[in-house]
N, C-alpha and C positions, 0 to 999 in steps of 0.2 A: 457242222454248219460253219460257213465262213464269210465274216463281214465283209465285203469288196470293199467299200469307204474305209475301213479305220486299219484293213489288213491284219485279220487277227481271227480268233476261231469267239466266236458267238458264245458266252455264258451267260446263262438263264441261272434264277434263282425258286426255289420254291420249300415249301417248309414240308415237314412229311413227321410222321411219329416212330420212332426205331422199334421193328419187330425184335431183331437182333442182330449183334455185329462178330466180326473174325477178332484175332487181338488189333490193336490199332497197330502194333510197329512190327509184328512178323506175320500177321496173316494169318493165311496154310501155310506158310513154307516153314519147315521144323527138320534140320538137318539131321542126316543119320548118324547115327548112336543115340539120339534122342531118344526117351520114352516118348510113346503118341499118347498127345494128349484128349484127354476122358472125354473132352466133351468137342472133338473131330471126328468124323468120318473116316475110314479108311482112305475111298478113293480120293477125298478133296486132299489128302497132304501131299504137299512136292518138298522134296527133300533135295533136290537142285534147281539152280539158278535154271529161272523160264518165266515165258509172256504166262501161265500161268501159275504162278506164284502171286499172288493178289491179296488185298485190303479190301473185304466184301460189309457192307452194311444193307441190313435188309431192312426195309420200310413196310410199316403197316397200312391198306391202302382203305381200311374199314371207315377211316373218317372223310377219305375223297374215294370213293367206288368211281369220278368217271375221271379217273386218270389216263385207265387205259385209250381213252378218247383223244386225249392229248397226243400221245404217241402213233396212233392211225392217222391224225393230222398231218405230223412230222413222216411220215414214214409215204404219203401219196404223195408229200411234198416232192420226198427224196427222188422218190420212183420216178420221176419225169426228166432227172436226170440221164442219158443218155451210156454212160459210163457206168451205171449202177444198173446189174441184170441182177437184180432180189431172186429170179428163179432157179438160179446156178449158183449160187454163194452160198456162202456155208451160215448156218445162223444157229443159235445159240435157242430152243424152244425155251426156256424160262426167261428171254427177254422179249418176245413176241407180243401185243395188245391182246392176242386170246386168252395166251397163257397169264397176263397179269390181271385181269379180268376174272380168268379163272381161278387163282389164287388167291386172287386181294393180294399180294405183296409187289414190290418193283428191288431188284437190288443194282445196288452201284458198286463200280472194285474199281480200286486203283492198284497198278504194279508195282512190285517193290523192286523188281530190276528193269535196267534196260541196256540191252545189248552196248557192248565197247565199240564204237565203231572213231573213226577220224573227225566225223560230224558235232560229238560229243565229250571229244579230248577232254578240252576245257573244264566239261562238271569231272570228269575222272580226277586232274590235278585237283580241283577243288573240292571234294571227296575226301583222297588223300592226304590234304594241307590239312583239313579241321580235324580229321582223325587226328593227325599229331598232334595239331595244339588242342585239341580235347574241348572246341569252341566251337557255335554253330552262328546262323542270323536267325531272327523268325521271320515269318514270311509276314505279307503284307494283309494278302485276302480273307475271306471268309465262310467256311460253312455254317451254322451256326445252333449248336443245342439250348434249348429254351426249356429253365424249370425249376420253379420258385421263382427268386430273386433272381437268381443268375443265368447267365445265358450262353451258350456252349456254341463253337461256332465249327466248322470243319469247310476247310479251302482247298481247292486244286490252283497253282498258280503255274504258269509257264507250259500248261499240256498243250495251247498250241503252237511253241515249239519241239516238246516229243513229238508231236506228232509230224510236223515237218521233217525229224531227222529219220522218224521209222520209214516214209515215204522214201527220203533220199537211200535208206537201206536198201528198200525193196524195189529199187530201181527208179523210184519216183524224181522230180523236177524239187533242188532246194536252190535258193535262189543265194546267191551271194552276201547279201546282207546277214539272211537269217544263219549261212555256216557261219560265217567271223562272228557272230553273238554265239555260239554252238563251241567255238573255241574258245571263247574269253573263259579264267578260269573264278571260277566263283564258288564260294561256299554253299555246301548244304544249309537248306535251312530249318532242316531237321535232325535231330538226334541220331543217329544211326546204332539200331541194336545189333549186338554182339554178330549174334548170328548171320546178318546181313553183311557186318565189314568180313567175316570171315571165307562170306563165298563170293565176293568182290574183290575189285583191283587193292593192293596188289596182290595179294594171294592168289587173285581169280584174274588174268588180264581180260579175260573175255567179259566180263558184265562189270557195270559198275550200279552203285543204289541210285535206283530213278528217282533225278533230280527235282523231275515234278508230281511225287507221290505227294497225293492228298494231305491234307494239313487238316486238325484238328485242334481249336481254342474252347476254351470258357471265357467271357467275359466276365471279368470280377472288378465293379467298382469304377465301372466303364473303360476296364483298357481289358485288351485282349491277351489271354493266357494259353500260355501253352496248355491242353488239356490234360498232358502228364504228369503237372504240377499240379494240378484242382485235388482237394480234398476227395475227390468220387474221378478217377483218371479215366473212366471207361465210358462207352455208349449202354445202357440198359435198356429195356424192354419199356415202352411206354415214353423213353426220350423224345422233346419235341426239338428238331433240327431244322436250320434255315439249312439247306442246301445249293450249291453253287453248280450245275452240270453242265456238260458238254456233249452235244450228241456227237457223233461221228461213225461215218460211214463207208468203210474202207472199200476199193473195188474188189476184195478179195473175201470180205466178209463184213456182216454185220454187226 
């Protein structure tokens, strides 16, 4: 969804209870020679850079069952779109309102890569730069875990410029403003594990770490923390999270 007045992609916030989550900084993706770890699936691991290689948190929906209602909202919305044929597009059945209905669960993924392309030079260099100096920024926004005292937060920032660049990828309209911000070079503002700078630029010139992967804090003491820092670094079963999402609905998929 995309705001005409502010120019920008529409985030909603809502809070949800963690069924359970992937790792926070590699996902699935677990390069080969790796042992597979005990507690993945066969098919979910990617062992090379790809659109699916993802940061999956799965939400328990037992304490809002009409969530799925929300989403048949959005989705009759979408359909009146013109550009959008829901009958020929490829869709994903565990994101569907039947199937999360049927389930009780909803999950969200964010990508850990995203293709090298000219649109997104800029995070490449700045990728590069913080890897040498071994230095990051944090991000601004927030998702947010909620439990005791403290409060855990997890953000996506900048996804709708990914998304504007996968468009220009895939043959889509990016408009001038948004490349020259797509080429400024700027720091990760996440950590980048091992594994991830090893199948990136430079080793990798073809993908570099998506610059807008999801971001997770604890609040401690009312400032916002990195999550990897918190005494308890991970999402657990029962976690209650503000979350921050972004619908989006590609003409080639849902």
């Amino acid at each position: 969804m995309w705001d005409t007045e502010k120019k920008r992609a529409v985030t909603v916030t809502h809070a949800f209870i963690v069924r359970h989550s992937s790792d926070l900084d590699t996902g699935n993706f677990v390069p080969k020679g790796v042992p597979h770890p005990a507690n993945m699936s066969e098919g979910a691991r990617k062992d090379t850079p790809q659109a699916g290689a993802q940061i999956t948190v799965t939400y328990d929906l037992a304490m809002d069952p009409q969530f799925h209602r929300y989403l048949r909202v959005i989705e009759a919305w979408a359909k009146h779109d013109p550009v959008i044929d829901s009958e020929t597009m490829d869709r994903s059945r565990w994101m569907t309102p039947d199937w999360v209905a049927e389930s009780g669960q909803y999950t969200v993924s964010s990508q850990l890569f995203q293709k090298h392309t000219p649109f997104n030079h800029g995070a490449a260099v700045g990728a590069a730069k913080a890897d040498a100096k071994g230095t990051t920024k944090n991000a601004k926004g927030s998702v947010s875990k909620v439990g005791g005292n403290k409060k855990k937060t997890l953000e996506s920032e900048g996804a709708e410029e990914a998304d504007r660049e996968e468009e220009a990828a895939v043959g889509g309209r990016l408009d001038t403003t948004q490349s020259k911000q797509g080429n400024q070079t700027k720091p990760l503002k996440y950590d980048v594990h091992d594994w991830i700078k090893n199948a990136t630029v430079p080793a990798n010139p073809q993908w570099i770490p998506n610059p807008a992967r999801t971001l997770f804090f604890e609040r401690i003491d009312k400032k916002q923390t990195a999550l990897a820092k918190s005494d308890i670094p991970r999402l657990r079963g029962g976690d209650l999270v503000k979350s921050g999402l972004q619908d989006r609905i590609h003409r080639y998929h849902w």
